[in-house]
N, C-alpha and C positions, 0 to 999 in steps of 0.2 A: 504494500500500500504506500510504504514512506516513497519508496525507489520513485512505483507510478509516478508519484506527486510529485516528487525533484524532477523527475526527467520533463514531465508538463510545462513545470514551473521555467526549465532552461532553453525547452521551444519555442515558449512565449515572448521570452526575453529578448528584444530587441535592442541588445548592446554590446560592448564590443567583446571578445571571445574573453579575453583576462579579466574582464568586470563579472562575468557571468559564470568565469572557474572561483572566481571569490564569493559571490554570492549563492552558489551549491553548496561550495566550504561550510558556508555561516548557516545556508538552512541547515546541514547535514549536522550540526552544533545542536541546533535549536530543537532539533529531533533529540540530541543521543543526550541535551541537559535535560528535555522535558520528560523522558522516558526514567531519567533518575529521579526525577520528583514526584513519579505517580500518575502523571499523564498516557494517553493510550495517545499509538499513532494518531486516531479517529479525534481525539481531543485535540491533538496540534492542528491536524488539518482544519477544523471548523474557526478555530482559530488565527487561522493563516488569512481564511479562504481559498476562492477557487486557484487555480494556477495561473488566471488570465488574471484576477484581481491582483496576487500577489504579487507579480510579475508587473501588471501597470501601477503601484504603490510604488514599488520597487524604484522601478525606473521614474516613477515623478521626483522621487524621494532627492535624487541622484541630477538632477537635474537633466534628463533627457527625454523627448517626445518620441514615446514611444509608438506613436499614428505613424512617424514620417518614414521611414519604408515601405508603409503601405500604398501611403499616399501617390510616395514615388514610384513605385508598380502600378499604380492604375494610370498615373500621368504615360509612362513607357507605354505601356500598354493601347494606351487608347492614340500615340502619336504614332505606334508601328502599324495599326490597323487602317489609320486615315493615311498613310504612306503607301499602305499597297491598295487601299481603294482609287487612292488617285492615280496609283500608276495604270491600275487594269483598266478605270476609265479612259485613261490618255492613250492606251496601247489598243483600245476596244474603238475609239474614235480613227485611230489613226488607222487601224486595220480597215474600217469601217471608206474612210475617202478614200484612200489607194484600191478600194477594189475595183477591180474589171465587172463592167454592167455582164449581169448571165446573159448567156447567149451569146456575147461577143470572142471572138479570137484575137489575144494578143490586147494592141490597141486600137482594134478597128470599133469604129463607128455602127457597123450596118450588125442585123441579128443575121446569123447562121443555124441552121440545122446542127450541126456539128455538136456535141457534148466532151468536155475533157472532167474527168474523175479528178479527184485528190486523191491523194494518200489515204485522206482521211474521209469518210462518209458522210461529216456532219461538218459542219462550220465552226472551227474554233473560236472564234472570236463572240458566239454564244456562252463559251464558259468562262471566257475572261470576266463576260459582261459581268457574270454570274456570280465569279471571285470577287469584281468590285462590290455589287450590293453586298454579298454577305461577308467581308471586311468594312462597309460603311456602318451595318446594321451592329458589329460586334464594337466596331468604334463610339457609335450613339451608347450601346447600353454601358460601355466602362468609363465614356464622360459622365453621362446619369451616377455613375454607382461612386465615379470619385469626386464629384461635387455633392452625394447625397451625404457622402463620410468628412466631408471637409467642414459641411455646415453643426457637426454631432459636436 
């Protein structure tokens, strides 16, 4: 039970690796004094609280904000998703003016009879389109979710 609750307590902790081997140290204390005074694991722990409380105490205690990692994952997050929306849009436009009207050969003007295949069966530039929405759509929901946690 104690172990669980250190290890919780050291995931949660958003600080730097030497801050976080001393404060394992000090609960693993607080454990092995409470345990000579008559306390059960179950009594340190309710004590403590959860790992996320102790851990964000912790770190206020210490002076550190312990949101801003998070913060800065949703920021990353949400600029790499509007980075390949926009390129698949740019790359889906661009595929999109350089095409050859169907039916045409080559660069001719007039329609022919003639059919040339691709490689491919279906028009890529369908899935690009398709990459951009669903990189725009994933960039809207991690601006909503890291503006919803910046206003907490």
């Amino acid at each position: 039970m104690k172990e669980h609750y250190i290890q919780q307590v050291e995931k949660e902790l958003c600080l730097p690796r030497k801050m976080k081997k001393e404060i394992v140290r000090d609960l693993n204390e607080v454990f092995t004094s409470a345990l000579e005074h008559g306390e059960t694991e179950q009594q340190v722990i309710e004590r403590l609280g959860t790992p996320k409380e102790f851990a964000d105490n912790t770190a206020e205690q210490l002076g550190f904000d312990s949101t801003a990692p998070q913060k800065r994952k949703g920021i990353i997050s949400s600029v790499v998703a509007l980075v390949v929306a926009i390129a698949a849009f740019i790359t889906y436009a661009v595929a999109k003016i350089q095409q050859v009207p169907e039916g045409a050969i080559g660069q001719a003007d007039a329609q022919t009879n003639i059919q040339v295949e691709g490689a491919l069966g279906f028009d890529a530039s369908q899935i690009i389109l398709v990459v951009g929405i669903i990189a725009a759509v994933i960039a809207v929901i991690q601006i909503a979710k890291t503006i919803r946690k910046n206003r907490r």
